[in-house]
Backbone of each chain as ProteinMPNN parsed JSONL, in Angstrom:
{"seq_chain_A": "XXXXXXXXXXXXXXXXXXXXXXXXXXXXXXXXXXXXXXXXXXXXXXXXXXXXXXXXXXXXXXXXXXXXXXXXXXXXXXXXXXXXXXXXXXXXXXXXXXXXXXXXXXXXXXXXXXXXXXXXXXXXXXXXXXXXX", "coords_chain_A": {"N_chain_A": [[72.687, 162.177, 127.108], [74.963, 164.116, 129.673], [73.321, 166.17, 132.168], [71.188, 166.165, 130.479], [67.683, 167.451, 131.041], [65.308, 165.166, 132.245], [63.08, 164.171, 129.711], [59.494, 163.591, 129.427], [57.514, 161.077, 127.803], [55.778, 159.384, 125.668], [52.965, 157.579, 126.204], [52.894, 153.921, 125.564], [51.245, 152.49, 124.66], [47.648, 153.896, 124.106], [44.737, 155.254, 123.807], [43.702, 155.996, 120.417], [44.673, 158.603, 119.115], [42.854, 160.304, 117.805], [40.429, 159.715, 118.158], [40.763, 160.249, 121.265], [40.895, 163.098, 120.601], [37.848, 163.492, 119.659], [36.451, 162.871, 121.377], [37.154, 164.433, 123.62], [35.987, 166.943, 122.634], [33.543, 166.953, 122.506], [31.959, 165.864, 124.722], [32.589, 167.61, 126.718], [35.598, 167.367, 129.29], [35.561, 164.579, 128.774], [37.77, 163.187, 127.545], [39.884, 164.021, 129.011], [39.345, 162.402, 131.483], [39.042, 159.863, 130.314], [42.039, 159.608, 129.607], [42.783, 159.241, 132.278], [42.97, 161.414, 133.787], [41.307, 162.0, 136.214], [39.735, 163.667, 137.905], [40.55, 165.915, 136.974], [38.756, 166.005, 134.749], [36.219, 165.734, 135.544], [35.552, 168.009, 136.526], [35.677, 169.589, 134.422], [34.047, 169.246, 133.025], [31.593, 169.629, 134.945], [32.051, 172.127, 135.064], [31.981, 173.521, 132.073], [30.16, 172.551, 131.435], [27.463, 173.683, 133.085], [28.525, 176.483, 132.678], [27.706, 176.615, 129.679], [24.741, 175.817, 130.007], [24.083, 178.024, 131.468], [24.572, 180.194, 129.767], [22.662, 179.674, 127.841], [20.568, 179.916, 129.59], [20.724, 182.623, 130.134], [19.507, 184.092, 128.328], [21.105, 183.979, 126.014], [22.544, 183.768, 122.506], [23.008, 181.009, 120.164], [25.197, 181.095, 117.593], [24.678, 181.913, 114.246], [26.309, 180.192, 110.832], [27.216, 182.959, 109.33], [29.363, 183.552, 106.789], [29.544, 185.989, 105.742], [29.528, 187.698, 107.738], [32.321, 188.224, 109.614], [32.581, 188.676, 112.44], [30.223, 186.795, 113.531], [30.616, 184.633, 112.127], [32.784, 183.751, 113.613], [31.865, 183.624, 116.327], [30.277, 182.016, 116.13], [31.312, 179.615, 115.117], [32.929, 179.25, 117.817], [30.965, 178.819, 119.212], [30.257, 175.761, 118.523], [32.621, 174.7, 119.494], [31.958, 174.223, 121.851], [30.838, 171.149, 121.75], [28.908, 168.449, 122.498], [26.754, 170.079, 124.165], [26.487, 172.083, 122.785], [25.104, 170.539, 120.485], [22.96, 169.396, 121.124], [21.544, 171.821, 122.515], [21.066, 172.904, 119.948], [20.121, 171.176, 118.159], [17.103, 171.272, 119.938], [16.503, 173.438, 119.538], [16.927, 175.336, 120.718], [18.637, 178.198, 122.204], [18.168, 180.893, 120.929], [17.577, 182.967, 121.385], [17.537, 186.616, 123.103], [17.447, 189.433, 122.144], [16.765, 192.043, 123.631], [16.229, 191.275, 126.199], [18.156, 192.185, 129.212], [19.844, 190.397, 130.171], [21.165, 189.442, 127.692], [24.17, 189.851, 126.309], [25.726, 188.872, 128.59], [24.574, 186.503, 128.0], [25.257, 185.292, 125.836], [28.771, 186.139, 126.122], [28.954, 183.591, 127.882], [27.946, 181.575, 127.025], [29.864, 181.783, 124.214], [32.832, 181.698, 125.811], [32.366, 179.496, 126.692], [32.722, 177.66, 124.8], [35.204, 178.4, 124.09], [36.71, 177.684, 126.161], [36.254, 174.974, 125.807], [37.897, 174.599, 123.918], [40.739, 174.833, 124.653], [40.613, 172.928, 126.764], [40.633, 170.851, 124.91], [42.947, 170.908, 123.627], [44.691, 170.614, 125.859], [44.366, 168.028, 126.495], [45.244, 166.791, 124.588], [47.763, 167.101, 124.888], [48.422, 165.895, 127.204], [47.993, 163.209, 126.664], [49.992, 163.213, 124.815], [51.97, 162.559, 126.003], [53.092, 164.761, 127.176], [52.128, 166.045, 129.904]], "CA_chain_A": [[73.629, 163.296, 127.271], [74.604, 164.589, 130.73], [72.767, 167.678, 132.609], [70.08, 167.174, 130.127], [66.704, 166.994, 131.685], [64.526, 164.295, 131.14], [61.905, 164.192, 128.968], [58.22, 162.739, 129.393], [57.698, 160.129, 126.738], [54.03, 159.145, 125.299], [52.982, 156.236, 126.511], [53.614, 152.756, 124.442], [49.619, 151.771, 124.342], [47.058, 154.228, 124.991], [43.662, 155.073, 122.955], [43.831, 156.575, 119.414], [44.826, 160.198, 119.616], [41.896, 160.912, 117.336], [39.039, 159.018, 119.247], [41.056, 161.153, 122.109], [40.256, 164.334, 120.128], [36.723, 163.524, 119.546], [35.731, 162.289, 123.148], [37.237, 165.204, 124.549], [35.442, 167.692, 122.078], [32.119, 166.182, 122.01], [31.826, 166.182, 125.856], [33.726, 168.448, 128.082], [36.233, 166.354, 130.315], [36.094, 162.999, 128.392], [39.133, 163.361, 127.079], [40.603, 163.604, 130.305], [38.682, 161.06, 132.283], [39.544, 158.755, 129.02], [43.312, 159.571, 130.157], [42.954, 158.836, 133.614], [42.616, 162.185, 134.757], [39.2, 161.79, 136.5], [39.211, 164.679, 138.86], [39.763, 167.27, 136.009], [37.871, 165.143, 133.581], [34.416, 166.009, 135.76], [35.574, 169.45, 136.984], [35.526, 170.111, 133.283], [32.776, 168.362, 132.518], [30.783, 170.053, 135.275], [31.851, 173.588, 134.69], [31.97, 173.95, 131.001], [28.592, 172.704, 130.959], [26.972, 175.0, 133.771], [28.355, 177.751, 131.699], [26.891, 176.545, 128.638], [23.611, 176.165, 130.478], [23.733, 179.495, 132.238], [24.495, 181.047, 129.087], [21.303, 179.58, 127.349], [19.443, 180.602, 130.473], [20.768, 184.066, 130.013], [19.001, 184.105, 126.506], [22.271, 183.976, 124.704], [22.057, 182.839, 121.075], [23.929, 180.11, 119.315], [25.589, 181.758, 116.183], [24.612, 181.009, 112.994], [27.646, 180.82, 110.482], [26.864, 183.64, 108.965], [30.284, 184.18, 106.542], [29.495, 187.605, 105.2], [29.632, 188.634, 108.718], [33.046, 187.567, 110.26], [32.318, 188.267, 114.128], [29.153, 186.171, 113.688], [31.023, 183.36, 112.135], [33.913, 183.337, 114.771], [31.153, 183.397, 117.516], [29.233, 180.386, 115.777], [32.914, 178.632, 115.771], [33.001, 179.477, 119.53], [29.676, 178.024, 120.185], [30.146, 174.377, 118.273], [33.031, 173.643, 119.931], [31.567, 173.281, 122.897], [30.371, 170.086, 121.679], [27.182, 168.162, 122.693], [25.888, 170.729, 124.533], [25.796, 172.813, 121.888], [24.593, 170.055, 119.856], [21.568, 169.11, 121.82], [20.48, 172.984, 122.331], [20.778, 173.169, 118.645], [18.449, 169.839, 118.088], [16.081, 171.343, 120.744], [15.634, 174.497, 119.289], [17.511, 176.426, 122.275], [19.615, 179.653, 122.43], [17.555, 181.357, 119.715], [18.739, 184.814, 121.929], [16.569, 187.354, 122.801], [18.422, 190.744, 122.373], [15.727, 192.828, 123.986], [16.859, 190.561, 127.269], [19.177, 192.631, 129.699], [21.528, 189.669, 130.164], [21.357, 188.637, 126.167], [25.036, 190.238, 125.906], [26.227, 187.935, 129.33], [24.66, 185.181, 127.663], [26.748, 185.439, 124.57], [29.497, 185.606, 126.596], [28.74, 182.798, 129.014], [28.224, 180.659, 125.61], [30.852, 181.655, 123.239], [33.411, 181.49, 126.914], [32.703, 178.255, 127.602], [33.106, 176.32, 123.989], [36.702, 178.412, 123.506], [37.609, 177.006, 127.036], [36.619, 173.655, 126.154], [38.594, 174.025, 122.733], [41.825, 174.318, 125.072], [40.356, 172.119, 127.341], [40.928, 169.489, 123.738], [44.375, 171.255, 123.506], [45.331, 170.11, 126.819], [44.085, 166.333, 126.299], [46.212, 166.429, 123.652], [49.08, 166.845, 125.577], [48.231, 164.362, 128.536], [47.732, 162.0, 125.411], [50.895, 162.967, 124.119], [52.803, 162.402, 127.457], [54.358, 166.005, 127.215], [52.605, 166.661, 130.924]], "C_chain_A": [[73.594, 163.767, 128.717], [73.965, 165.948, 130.699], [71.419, 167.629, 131.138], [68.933, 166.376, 130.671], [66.05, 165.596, 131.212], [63.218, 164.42, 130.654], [60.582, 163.299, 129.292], [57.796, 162.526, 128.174], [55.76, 159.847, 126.959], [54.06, 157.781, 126.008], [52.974, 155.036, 125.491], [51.839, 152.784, 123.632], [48.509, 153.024, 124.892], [45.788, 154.669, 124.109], [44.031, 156.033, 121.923], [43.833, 158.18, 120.11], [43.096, 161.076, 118.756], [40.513, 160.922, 117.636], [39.367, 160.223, 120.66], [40.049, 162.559, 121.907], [38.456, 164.599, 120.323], [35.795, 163.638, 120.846], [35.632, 163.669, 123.563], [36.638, 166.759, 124.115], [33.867, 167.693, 122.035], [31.492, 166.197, 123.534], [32.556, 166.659, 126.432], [34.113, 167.605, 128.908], [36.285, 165.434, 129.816], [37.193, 162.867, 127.899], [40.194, 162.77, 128.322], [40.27, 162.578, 131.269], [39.215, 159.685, 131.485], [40.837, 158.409, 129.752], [43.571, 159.361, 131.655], [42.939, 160.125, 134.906], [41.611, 162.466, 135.143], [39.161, 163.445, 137.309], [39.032, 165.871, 137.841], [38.776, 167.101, 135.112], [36.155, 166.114, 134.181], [34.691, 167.667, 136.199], [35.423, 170.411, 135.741], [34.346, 170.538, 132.936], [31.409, 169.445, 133.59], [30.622, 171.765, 135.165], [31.824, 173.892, 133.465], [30.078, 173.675, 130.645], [27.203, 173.418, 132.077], [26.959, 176.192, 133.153], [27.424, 177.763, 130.381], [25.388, 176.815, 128.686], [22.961, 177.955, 130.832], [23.78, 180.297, 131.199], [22.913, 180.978, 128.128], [19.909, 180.365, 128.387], [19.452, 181.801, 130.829], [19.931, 184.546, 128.955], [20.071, 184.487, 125.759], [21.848, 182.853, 123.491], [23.609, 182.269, 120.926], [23.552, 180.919, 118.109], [25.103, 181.059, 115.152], [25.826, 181.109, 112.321], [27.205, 181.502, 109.031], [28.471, 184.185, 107.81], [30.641, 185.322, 106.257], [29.987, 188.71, 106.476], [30.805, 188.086, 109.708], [33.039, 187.433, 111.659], [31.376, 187.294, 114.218], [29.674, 184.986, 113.975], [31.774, 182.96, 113.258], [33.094, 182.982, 115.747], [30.142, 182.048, 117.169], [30.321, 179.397, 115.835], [32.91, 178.056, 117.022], [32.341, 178.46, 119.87], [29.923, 176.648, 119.753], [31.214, 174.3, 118.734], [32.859, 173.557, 121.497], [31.027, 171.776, 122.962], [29.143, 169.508, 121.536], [27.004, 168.879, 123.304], [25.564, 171.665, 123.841], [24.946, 172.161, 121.207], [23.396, 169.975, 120.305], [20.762, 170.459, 121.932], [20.497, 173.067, 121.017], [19.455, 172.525, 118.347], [17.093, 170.593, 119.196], [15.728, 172.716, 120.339], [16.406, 175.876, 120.665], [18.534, 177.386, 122.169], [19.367, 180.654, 120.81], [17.769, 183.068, 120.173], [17.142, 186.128, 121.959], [17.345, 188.473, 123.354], [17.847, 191.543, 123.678], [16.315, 192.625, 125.487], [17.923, 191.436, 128.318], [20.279, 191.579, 129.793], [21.525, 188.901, 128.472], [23.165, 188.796, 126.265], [26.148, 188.835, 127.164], [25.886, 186.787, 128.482], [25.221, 184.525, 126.807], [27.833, 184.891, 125.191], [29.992, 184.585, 127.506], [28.974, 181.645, 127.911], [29.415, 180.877, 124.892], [32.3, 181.082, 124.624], [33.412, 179.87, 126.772], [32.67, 176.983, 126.131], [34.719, 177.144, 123.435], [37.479, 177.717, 124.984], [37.653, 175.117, 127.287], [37.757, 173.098, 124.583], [40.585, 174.01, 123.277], [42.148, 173.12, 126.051], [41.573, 170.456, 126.355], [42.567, 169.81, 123.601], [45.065, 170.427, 124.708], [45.525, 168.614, 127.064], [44.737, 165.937, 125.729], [47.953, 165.782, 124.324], [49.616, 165.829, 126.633], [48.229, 163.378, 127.357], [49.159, 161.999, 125.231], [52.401, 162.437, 124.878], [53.692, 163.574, 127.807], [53.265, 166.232, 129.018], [51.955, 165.32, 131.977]], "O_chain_A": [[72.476, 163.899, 129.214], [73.947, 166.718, 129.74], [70.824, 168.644, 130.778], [68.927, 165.153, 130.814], [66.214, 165.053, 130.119], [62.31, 164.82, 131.383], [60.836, 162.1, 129.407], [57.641, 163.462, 127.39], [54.931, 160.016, 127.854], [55.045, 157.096, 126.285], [53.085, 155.454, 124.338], [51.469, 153.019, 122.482], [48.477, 153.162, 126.115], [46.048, 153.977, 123.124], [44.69, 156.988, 122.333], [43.296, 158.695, 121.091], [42.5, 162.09, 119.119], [39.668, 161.799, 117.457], [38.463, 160.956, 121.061], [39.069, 162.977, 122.525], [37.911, 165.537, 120.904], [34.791, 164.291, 121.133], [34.56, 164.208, 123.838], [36.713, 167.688, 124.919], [33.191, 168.547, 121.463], [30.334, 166.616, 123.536], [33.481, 165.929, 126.787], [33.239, 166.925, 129.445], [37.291, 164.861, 130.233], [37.447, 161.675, 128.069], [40.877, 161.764, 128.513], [41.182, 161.945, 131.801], [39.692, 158.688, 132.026], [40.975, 157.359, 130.379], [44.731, 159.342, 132.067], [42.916, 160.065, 136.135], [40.871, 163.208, 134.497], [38.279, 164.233, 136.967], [38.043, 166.591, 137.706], [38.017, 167.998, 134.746], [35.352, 166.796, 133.545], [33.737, 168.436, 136.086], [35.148, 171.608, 135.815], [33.801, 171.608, 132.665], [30.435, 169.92, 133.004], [29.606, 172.461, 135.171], [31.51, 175.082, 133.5], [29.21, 174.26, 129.997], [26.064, 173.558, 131.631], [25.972, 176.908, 132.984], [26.62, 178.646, 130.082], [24.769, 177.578, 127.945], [21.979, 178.651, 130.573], [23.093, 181.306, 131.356], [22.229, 181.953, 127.817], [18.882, 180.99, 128.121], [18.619, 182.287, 131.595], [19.8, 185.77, 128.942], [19.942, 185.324, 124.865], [21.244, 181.781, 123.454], [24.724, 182.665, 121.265], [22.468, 181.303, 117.668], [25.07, 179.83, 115.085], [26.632, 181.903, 112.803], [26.94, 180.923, 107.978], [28.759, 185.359, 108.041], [31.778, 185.769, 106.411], [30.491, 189.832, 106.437], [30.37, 187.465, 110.678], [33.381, 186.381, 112.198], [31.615, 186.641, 115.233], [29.614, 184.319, 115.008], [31.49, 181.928, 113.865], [33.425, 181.915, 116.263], [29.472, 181.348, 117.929], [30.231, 178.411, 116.567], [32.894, 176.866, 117.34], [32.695, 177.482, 120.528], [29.821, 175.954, 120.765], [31.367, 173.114, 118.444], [33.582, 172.879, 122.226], [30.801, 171.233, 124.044], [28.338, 169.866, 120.676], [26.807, 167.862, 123.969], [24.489, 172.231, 124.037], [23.878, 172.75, 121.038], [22.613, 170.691, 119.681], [19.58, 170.485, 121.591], [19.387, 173.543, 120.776], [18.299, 172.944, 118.284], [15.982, 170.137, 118.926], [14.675, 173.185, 120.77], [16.134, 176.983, 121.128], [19.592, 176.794, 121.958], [20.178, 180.954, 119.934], [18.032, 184.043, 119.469], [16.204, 186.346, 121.192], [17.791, 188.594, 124.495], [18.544, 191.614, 124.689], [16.837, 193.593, 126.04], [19.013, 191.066, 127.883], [21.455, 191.838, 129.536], [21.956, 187.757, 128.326], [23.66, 187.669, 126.304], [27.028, 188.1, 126.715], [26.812, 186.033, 128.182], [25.645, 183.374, 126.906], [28.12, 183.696, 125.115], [31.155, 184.568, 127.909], [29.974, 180.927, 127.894], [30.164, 179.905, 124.99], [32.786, 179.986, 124.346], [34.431, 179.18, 126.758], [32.613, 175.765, 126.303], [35.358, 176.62, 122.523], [38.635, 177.296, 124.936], [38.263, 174.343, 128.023], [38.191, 171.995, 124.25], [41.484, 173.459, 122.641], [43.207, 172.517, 126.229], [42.459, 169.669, 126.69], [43.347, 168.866, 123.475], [45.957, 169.62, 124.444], [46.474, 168.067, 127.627], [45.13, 164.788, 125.93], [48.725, 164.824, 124.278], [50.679, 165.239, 126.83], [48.947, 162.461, 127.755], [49.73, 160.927, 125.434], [53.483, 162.079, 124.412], [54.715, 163.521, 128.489], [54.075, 166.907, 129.653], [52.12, 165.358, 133.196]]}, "seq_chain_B": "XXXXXXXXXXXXXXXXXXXXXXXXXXXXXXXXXXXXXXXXXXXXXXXXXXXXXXXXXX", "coords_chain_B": {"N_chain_B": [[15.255, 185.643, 135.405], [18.283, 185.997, 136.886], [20.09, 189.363, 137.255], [22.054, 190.857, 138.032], [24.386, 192.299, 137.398], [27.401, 192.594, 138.728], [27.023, 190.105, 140.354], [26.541, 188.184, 137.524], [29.163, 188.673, 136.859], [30.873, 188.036, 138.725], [30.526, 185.05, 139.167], [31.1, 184.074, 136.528], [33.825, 184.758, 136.082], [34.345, 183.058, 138.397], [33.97, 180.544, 137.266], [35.922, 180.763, 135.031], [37.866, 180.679, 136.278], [37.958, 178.304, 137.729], [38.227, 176.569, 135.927], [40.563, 177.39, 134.527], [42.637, 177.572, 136.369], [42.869, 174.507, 136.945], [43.968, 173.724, 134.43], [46.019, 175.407, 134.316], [47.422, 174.512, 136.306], [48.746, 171.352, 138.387], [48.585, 170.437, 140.865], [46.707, 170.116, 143.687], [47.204, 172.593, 145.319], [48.265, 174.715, 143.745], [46.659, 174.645, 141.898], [44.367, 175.707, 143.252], [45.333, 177.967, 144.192], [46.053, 179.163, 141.639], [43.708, 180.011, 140.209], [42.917, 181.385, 141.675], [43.993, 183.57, 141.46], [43.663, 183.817, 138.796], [40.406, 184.989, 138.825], [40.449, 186.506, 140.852], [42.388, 189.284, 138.849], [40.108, 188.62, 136.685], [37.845, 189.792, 138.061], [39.123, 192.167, 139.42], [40.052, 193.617, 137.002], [37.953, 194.411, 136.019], [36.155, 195.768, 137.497], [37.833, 198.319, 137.959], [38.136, 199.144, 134.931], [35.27, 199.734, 134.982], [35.076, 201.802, 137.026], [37.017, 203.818, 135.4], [35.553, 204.21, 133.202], [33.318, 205.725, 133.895], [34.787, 207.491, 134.66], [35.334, 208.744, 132.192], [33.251, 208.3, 129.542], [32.891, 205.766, 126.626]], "CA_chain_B": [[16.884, 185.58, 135.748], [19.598, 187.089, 137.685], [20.052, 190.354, 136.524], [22.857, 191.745, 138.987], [25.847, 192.567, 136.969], [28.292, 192.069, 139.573], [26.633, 188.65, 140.423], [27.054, 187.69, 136.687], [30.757, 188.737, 136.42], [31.944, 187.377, 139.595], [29.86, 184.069, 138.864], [31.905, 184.204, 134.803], [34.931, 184.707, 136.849], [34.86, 181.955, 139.321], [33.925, 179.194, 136.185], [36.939, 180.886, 134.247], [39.392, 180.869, 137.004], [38.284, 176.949, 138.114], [38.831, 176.157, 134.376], [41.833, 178.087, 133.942], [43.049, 176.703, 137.32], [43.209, 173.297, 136.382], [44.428, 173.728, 132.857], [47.136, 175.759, 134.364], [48.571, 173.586, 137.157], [48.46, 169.873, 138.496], [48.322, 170.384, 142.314], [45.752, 171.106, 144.399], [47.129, 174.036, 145.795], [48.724, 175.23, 142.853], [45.086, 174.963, 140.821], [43.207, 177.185, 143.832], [46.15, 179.353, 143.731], [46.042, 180.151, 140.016], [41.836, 180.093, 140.312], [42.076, 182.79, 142.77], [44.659, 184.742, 140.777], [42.318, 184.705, 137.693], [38.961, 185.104, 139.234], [40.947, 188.461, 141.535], [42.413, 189.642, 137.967], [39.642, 189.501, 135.984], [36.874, 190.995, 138.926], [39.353, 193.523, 139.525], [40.01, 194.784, 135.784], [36.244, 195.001, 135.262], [36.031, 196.806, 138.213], [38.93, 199.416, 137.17], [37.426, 199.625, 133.834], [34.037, 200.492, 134.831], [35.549, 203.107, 137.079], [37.729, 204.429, 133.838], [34.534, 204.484, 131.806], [32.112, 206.215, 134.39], [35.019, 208.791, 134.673], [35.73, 208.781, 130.937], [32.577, 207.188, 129.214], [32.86, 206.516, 125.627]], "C_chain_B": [[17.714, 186.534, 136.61], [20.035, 188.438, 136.555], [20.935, 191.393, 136.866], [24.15, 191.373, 137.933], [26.584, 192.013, 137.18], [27.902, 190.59, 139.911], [27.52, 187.833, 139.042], [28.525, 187.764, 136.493], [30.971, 188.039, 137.318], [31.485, 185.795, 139.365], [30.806, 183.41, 137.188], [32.943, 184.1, 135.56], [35.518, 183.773, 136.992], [34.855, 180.603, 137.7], [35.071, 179.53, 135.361], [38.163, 180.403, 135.009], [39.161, 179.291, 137.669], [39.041, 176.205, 136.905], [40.346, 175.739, 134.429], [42.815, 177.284, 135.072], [43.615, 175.238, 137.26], [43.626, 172.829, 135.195], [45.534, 174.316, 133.331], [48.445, 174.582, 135.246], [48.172, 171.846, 137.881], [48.803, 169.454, 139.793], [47.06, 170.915, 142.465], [45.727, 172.525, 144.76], [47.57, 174.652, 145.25], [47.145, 175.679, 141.905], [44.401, 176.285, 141.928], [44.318, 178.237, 143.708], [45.851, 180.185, 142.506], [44.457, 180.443, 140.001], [41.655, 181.375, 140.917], [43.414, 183.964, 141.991], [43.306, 185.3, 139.377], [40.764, 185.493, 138.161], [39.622, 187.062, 139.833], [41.659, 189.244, 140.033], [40.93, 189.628, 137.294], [38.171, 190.324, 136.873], [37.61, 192.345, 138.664], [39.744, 194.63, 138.325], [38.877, 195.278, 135.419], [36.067, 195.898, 136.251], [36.443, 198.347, 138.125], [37.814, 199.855, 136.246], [36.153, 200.133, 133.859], [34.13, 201.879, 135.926], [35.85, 204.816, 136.278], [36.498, 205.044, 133.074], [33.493, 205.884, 133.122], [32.922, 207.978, 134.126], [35.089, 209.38, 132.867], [34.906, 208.024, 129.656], [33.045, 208.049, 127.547], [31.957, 207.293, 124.678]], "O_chain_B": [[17.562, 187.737, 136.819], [20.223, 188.367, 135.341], [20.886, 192.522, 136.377], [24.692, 190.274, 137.815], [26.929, 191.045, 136.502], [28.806, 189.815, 139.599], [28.562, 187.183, 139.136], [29.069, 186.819, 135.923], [31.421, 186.979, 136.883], [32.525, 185.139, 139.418], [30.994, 182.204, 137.029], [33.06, 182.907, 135.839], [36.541, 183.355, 136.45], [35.854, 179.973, 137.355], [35.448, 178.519, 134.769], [39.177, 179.884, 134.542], [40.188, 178.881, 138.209], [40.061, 175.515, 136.911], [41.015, 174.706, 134.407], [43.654, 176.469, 134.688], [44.782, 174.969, 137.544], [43.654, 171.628, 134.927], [46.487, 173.78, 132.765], [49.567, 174.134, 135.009], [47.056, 171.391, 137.628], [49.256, 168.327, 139.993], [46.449, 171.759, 141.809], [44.838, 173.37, 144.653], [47.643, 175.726, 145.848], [46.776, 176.761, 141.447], [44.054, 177.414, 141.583], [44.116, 179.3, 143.122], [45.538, 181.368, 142.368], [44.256, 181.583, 139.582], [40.736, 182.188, 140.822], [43.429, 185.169, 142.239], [42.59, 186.267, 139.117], [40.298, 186.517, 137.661], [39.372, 188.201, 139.437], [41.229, 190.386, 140.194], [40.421, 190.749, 137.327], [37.576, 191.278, 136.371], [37.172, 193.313, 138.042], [39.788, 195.858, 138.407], [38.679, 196.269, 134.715], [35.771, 197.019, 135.84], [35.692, 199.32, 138.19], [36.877, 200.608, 136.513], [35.778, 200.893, 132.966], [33.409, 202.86, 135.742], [35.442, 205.975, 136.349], [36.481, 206.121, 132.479], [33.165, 206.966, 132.636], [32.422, 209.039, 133.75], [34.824, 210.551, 132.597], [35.516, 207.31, 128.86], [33.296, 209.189, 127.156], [32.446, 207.948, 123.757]]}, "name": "protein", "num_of_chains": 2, "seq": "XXXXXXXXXXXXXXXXXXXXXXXXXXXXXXXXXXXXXXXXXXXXXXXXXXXXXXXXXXXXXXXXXXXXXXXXXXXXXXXXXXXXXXXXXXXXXXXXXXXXXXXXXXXXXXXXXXXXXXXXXXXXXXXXXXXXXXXXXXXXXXXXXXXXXXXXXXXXXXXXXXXXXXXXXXXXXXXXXXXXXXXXXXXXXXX"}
């Protein structure tokens, strides 16, 4: 049709959208590195998991999912999708939180922060996947 | 640990606004642009707000 823009089209061949999903959920930036975007891929990759760190080394706790208590749960949400780095402080015993702590409340937010920015992070992979940018 | 407030926020900031930066746009100078919009938004609402509160605590 004239005057209408054109559209960006998926590509023909390019890795399962669901392997996509996983990669890019499971480590911060693989997703995008997967897709060829390397530079955001590690810029991801290196700041989502600094935060994660810094928030453990704030003494922020990983949520339990606590359903009775709906902020809890949402903030235990938060924290697994950061991925493996949640996973691994989980396995290791790490972000057990110590209120008492003056930065406990930063470290919360340093943690829960940085697995909702890698859950748009996965939003955005999506879209490079899907060829919409 | 670091225990300076202001440290921690502007430090939360900058990792939101590189994020956000590169999730928003797909230039270089479009990403530090938007990086330094978020990072100067959210310093300067916390700033405000702890103004607001000192005059008006709840």
């Amino acid at each position: 049709m004239a005057g209408r823009t054109p559209q960006k089209t998926a590509p023909k061949s390019g890795p399962p959208i669901g392997l996509v999903y996983l990669a890019a959920w499971l480590v911060p930036g693989l997703g995008h590195l997967w897709l060829g975007r390397r530079e955001k891929g590690v810029v991801f990759f290196v700041a989502l998991c600094a935060m994660f760190a810094i928030g453990l080394a704030l003494d922020g706790r990983l949520f339990p999912f606590v359903w009775s208590e709906p902020l809890v749960a949402l903030a235990a949400v938060a924290d697994v999708a950061a991925g493996l780095p949640y996973l691994l402080a989980w396995l290791a015993g790490a972000g057990v939180g110590t209120p008492a702590a003056v930065s406990y409340e930063y470290g919360n937010t340093f943690l829960i922060t940085a697995g909702l920015l890698n859950a748009l992070v996965v939003i955005d992979a999506h879209d490079v996947a899907r060829g919409r940018k | 640990m670091v225990e300076s407030h202001f440290f921690l926020m502007v430090l939360f900031s900058t990792l939101v606004g590189v994020v956000g930066g590169m999730l928003l746009k797909d230039t270089r100078k479009d990403q530090v642009r938007a990086a330094g919009v978020i990072v100067a938004w959210l310093v300067g609402a916390a700033v405000v707000a702890g103004w607001v509160l000192r005059v008006f605590p709840l």
